[in-house]
C-alpha positions as CSV (number, residue, x, y, z in Angstrom):
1,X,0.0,0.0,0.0
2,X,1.0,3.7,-0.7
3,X,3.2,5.0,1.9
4,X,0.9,8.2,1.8
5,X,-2.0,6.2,2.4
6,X,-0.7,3.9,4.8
7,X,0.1,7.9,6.9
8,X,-3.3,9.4,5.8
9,X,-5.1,6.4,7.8
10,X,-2.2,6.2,10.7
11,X,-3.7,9.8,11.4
12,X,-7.3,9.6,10.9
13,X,-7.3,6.6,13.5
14,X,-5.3,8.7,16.2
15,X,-8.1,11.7,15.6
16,X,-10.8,9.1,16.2
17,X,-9.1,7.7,18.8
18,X,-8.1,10.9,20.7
19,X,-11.5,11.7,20.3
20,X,-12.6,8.4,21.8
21,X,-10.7,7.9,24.8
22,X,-9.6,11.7,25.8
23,X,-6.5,13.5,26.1
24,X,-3.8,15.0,28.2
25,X,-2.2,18.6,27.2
26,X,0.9,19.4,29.7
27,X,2.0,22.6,29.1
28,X,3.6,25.1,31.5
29,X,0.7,27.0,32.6
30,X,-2.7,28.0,31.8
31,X,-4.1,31.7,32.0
32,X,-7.3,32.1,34.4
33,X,-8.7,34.9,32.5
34,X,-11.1,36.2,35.1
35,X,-8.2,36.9,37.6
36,X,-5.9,37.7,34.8
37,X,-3.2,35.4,37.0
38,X,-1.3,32.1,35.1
39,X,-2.3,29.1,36.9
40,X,0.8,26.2,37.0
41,X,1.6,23.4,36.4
42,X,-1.1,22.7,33.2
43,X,-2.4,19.6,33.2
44,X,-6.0,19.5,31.1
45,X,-8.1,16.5,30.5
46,X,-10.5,16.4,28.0
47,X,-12.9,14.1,26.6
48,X,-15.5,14.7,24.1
49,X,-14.7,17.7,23.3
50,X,-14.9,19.3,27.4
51,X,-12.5,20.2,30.3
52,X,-13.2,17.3,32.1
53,X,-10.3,17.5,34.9
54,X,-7.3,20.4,35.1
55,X,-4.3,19.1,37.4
56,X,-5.7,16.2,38.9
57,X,-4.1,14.4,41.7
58,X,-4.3,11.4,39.6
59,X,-3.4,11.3,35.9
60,X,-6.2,9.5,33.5
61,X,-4.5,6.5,31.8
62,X,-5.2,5.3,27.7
63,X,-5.3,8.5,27.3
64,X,-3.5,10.4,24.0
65,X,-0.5,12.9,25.7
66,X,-0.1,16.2,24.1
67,X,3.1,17.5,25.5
68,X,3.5,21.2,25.4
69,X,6.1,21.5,27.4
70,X,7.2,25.6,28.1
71,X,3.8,26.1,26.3
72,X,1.1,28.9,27.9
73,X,-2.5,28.2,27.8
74,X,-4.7,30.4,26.6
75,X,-8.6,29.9,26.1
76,X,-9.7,30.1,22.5
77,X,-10.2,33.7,21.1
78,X,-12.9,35.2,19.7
79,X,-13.7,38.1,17.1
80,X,-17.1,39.8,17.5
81,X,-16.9,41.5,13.7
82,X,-15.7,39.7,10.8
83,X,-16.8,39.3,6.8
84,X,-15.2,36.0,5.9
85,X,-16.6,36.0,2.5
86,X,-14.4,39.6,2.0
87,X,-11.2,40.4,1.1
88,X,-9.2,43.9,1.5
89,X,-7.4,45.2,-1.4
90,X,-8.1,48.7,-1.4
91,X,-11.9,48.6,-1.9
92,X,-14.7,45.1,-2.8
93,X,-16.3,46.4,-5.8
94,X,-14.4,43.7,-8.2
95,X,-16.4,40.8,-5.4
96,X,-19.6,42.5,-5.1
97,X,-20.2,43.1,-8.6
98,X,-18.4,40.3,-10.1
99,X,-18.6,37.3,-7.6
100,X,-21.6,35.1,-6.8
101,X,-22.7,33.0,-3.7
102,X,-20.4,30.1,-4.7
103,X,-17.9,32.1,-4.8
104,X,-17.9,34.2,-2.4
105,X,-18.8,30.8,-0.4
106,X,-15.2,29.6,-1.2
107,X,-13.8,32.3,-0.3
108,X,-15.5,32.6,2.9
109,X,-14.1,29.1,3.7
110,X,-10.6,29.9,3.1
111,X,-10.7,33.1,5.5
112,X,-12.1,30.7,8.2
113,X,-9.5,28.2,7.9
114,X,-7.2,31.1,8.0
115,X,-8.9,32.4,11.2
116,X,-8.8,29.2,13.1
117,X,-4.8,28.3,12.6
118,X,-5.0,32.3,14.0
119,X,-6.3,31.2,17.4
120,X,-9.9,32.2,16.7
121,X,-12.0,29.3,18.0
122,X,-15.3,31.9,17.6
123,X,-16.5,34.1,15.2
124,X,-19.5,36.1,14.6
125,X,-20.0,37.2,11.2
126,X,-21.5,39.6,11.4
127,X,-22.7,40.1,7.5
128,X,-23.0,38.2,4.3
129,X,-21.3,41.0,1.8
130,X,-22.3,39.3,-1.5
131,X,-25.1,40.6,-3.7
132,X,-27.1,37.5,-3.7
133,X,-30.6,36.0,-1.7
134,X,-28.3,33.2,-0.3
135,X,-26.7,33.7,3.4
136,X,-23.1,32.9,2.5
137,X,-22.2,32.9,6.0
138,X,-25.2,30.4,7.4
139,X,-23.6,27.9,5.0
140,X,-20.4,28.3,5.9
141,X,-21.8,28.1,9.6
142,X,-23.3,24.9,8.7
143,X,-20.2,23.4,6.6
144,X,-17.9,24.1,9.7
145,X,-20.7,22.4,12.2
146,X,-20.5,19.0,9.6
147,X,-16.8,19.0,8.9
148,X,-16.7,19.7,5.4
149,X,-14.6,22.7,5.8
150,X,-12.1,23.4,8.6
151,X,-12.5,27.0,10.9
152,X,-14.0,28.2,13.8
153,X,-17.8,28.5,15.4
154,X,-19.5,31.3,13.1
155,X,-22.3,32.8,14.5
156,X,-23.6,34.0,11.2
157,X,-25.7,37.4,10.2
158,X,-27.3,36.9,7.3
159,X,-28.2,40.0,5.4
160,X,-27.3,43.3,6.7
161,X,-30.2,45.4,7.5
162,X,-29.8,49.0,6.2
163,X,-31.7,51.9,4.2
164,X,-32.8,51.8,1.0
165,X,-29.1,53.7,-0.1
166,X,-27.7,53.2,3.1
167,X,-24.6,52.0,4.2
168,X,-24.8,48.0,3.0
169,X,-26.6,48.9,0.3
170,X,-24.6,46.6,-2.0
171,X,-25.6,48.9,-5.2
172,X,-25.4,52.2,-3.6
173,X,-23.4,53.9,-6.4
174,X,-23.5,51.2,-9.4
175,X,-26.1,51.1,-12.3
176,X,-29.5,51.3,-11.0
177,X,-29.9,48.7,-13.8
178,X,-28.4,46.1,-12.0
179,X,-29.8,44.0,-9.6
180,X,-32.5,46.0,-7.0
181,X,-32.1,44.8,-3.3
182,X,-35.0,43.8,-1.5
183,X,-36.1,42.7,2.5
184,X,-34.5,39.5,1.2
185,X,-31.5,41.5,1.0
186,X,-31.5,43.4,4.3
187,X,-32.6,46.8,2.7
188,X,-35.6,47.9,3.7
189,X,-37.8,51.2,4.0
190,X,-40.8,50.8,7.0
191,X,-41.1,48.9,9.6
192,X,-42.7,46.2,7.9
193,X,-40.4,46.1,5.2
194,X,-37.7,45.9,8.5
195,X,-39.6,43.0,10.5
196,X,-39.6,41.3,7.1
197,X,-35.8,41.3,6.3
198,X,-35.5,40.2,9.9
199,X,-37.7,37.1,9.5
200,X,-36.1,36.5,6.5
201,X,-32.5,35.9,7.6
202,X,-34.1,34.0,11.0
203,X,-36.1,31.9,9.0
204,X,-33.0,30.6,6.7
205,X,-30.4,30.5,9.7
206,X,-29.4,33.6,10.6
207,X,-27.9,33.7,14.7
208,X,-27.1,37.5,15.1
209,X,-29.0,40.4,13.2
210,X,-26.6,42.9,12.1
211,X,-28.2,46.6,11.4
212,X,-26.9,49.9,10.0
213,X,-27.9,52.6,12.5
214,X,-25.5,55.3,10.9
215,X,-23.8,55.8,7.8
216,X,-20.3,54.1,7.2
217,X,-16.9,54.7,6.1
218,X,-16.2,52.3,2.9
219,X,-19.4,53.2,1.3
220,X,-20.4,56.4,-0.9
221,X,-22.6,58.2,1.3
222,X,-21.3,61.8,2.1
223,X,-21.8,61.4,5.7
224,X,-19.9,59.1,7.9
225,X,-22.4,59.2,10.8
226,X,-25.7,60.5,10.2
227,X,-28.3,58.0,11.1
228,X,-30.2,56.1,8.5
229,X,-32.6,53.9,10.2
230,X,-35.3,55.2,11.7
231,X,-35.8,54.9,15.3
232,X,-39.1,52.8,14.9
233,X,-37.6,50.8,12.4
234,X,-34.5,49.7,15.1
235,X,-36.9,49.2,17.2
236,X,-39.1,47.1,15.6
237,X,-36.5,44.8,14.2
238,X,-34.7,44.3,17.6
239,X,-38.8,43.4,19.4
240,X,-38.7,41.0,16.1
241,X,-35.4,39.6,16.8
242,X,-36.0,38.8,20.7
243,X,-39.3,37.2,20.0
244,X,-36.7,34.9,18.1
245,X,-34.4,35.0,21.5
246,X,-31.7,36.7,18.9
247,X,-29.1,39.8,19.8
248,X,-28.8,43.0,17.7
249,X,-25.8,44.2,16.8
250,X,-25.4,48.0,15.1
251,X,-23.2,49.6,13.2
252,X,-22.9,53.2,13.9
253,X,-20.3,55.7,14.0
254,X,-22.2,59.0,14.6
255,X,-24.1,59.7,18.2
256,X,-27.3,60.1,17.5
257,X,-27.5,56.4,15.6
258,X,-25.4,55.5,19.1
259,X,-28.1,56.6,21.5
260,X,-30.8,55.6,19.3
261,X,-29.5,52.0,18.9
262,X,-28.8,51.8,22.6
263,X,-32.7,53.1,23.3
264,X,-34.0,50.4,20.7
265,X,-32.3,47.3,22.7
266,X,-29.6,46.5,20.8
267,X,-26.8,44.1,22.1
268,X,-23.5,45.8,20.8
269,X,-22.8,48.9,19.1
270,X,-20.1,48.1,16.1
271,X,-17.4,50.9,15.8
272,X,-18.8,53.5,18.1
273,X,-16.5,56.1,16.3
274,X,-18.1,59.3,17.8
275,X,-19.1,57.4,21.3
276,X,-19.5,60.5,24.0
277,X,-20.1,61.1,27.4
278,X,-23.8,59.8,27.6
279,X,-23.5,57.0,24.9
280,X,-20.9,55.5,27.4
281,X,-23.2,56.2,30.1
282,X,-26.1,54.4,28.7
283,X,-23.9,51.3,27.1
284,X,-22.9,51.0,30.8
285,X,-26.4,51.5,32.2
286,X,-28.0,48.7,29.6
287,X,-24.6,46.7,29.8
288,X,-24.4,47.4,25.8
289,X,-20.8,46.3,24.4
290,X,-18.7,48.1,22.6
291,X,-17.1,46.4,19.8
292,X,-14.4,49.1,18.5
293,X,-12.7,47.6,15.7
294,X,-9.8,50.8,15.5
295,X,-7.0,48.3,14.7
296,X,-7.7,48.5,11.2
297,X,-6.4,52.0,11.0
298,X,-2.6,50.6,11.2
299,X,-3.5,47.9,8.4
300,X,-6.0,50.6,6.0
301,X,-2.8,53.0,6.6
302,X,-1.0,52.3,3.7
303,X,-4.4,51.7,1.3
304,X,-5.5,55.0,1.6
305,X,-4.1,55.5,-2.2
306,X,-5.8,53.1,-3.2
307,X,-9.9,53.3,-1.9
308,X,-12.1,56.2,-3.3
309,X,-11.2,59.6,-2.3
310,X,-14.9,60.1,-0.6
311,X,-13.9,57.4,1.3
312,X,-10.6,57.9,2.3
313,X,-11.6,61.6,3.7
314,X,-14.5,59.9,6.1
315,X,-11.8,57.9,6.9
316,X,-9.1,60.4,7.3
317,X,-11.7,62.6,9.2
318,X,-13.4,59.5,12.0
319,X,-11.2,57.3,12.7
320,X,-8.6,59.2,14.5
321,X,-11.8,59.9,16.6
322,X,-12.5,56.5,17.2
323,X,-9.2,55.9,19.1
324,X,-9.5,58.8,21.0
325,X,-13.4,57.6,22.1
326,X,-12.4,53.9,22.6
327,X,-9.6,55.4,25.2
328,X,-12.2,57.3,26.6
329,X,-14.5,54.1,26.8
330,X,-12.0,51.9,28.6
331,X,-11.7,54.7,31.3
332,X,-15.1,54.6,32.0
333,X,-15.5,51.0,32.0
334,X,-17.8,51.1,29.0
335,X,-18.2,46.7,28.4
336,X,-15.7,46.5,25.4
337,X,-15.7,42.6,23.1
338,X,-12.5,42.5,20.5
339,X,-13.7,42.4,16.9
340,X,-11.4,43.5,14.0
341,X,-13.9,44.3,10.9
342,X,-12.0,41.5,8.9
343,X,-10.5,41.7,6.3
344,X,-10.0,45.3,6.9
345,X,-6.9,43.4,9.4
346,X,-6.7,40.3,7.4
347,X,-8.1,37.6,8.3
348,X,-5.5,35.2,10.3
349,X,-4.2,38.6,11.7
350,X,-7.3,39.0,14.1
351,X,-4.8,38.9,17.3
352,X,-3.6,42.7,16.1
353,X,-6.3,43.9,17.6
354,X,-5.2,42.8,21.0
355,X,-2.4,45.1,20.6
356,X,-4.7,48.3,19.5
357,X,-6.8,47.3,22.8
358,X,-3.3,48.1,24.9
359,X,-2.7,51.3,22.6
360,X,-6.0,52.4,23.9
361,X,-5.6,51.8,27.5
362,X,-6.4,48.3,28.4
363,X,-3.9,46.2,30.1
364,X,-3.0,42.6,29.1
365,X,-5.7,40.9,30.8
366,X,-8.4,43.0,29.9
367,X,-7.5,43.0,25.9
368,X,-7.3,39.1,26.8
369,X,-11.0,39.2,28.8
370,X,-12.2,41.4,25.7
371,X,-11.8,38.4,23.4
372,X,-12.6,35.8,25.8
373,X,-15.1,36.6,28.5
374,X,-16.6,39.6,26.9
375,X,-17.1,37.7,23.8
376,X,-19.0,34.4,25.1
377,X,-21.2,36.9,27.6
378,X,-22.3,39.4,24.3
379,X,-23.1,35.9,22.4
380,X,-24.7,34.0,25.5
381,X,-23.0,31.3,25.4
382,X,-21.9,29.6,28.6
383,X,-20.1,26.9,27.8
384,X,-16.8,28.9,26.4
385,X,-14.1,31.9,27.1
386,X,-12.3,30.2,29.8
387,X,-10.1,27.2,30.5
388,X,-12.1,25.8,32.9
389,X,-13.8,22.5,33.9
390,X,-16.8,21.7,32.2
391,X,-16.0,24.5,29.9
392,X,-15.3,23.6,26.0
393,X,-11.9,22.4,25.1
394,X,-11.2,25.3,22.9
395,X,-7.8,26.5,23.6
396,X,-4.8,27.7,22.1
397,X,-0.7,27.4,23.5
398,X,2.1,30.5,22.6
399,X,5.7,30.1,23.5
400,X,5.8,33.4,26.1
401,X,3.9,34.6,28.5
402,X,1.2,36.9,26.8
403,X,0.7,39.0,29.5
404,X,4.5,40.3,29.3
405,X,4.3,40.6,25.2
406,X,0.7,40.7,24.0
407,X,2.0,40.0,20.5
408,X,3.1,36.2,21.7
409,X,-0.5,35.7,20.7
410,X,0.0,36.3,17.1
411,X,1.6,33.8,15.9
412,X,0.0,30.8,18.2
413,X,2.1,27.2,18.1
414,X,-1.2,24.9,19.0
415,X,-5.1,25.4,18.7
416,X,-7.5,23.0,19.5
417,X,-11.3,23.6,19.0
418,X,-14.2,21.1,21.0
419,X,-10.9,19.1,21.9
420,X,-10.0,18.2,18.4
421,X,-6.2,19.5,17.6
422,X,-6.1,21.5,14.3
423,X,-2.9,22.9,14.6
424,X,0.4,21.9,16.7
């Protein structure tokens, strides 16, 4: 038999038999993220896919040993904002006019593949960005959840709901002879039309509505943060979306869209760029999360050449603001979840945004809790964000201590997912 083979099989059986009986990781320690304090020595047992033991007095035999010796523990990370079915290169048109679903399907899967081998056990994705009635992300969702493709949990969006002309608009400045978006297509004008595009992306699989309370940057309105939907319209599609026992999430960058969100019910406000004094006040008030998304500017820095000049002078003009705001945020304890607006930082480089949390004023731990913690409490899911018994194995190793060099966590050595190993 082919030597290949006779490998391909060798390593199939250990995966189902790791699976079967358990395993062992010893590493060197293991971060405890809610005191922000390493725990040693590292000894996690796992079987089916949960934190069954960690350091027990007695070590569980036929088990599979994963020896990460010098190795810290770190629970799986997560990113509250990306479009895996995007790529950056200085603008999307060439995808959105010129890609369909399949497509933008395939790409979607090699972004999450990317993501995972990043340390990014979770994901929301938090819009399909394809001009089509299919929800990219939902099947990627559902591809990932059956093993056909390899990358982390996405908690998928759907559509984008926005304004007819509004920021995710998808044809908001091309022919109006192409294609005209619909409900089905998250743009809407009413509040029925708005309850509608909700039920739409529920009913085929949606986890997470994603609106557009303000304008945007990478789109061709002139304004950066007026707000476009209506405060009835939020409303109602947030009432819609609980009945379904689903968050909101909203983009806006100007205040008014802010506050307005905020008053509707939604979950997290995405960006926040022009966040002030009684935004923060009522995120805190309604424990609303902030999901900042400012370390793109260090990626978008050099592609300012390259995007439309409308767009580069929104850009120019807000997001200075927005690290300014975020600082502001973190001082006054404003609930803050890591996202990173991938690919605006490419995807598999979702851990720089860690480092633009410091910049801002977090320490360490708390850029750590923002991707860990923070994440699983704005998705409601329990069982995640910590290394913990009874917790999921989701976990990732670095070679130094990432509390002493944040950046250790950007190029991570070992990440397992539900206890299976995908990279070591």
């Amino acid at each position: 038999m082919n030597k290949k083979i006779v490998f391909i099989i060798w390593v199939l059986s250990l995966a189902l038999n790791v699976h079967a009986t358990g395993s062992l990781i010893k590493a060197k320690a293991y971060l405890d993220v809610e005191s922000g304090q390493w725990q040693s020595p590292a000894h996690i047992v796992i079987k089916d896919g949960m934190i069954e033991a960690i350091n027990p007095d007695v070590m569980p035999e036929g088990v599979e040993v994963i020896d990460l010796s010098g190795q810290y523990l770190v629970p799986g990370l997560m990113d509250m904002h990306t479009h895996l079915d995007l790529d950056f290169n200085g603008g999307f048109d060439d995808i959105i006019t010129k890609e369909g679903a399949a497509g933008g399907a395939l790409r979607a899967a090699k972004n999450a593949e990317k993501t995972l081998m990043a340390g990014f056990t979770t994901v929301r994705n938090i819009g399909t960005v394809h001009i089509t009635d299919e929800l990219i992300d939902v099947a990627l969702a559902e591809a990932i959840d059956k093993g056909w493709v390899v990358g982390p949990d996405v908690i998928p969006a759907g559509h984008m709901i926005t304004i007819l002309g509004g920021h995710g608009d998808l044809t908001l400045g091309l022919s109006e002879n192409l294609i005209v978006q619909s409900p089905i297509n998250g743009i809407v004008s009413g509040v029925d039309e708005a309850i509608k595009a909700v039920r739409y992306q529920i009913k085929n699989g949606a986890k997470v509505i994603k609106i557009h309370a303000t304008a945007g940057v990478l789109s061709l309105e002139d304004s950066v943060g007026a707000q476009q939907l209506s405060n009835e319209e939020m409303k109602a599609i947030v009432d819609e979306a609980a009945r379904h026992h689903i968050k909101v999430a909203a983009h806006a960058h100007g205040t008014a869209g802010i506050i307005a969100a905020i008053h509707a019910g939604v979950a997290s406000i995405e960006h926040g760029s022009l966040l002030d004094k009684e935004g923060m006040r009522l995120m805190k008030k309604h424990g609303v999360y902030l999901v900042p998304t400012t370390g793109l500017i260090d990626s978008m820095s050099g592609s300012m050449d390259k995007i439309d000049p409308k767009m580069a002078a929104k850009a120019k003009y807000v997001l200075p603001l927005a690290q300014e705001n975020l600082s502001k945020a973190i001082d006054q304890g404003v609930p803050i979840a890591l996202g990173t607006d991938a690919p605006l930082i490419p995807h598999g480089q979702n851990a720089l945004e860690l480092s633009a949390m410091m910049n801002r004023g977090m320490s360490a731990a708390e850029a750590i809790r923002s991707a860990t913690i923070n994440t699983a409490d704005l998705l409601g899911l329990k069982d995640r964000g910590q290394i913990k018994v009874g917790m999921r194995a989701d976990i990732i190793a670095a070679s130094e201590d990432a509390l002493k060099n944040i950046k250790a966590l950007e190029s991570v050595g070992f990440v397992m997912k539900k206890g299976v190993v995908y990279k070591q």
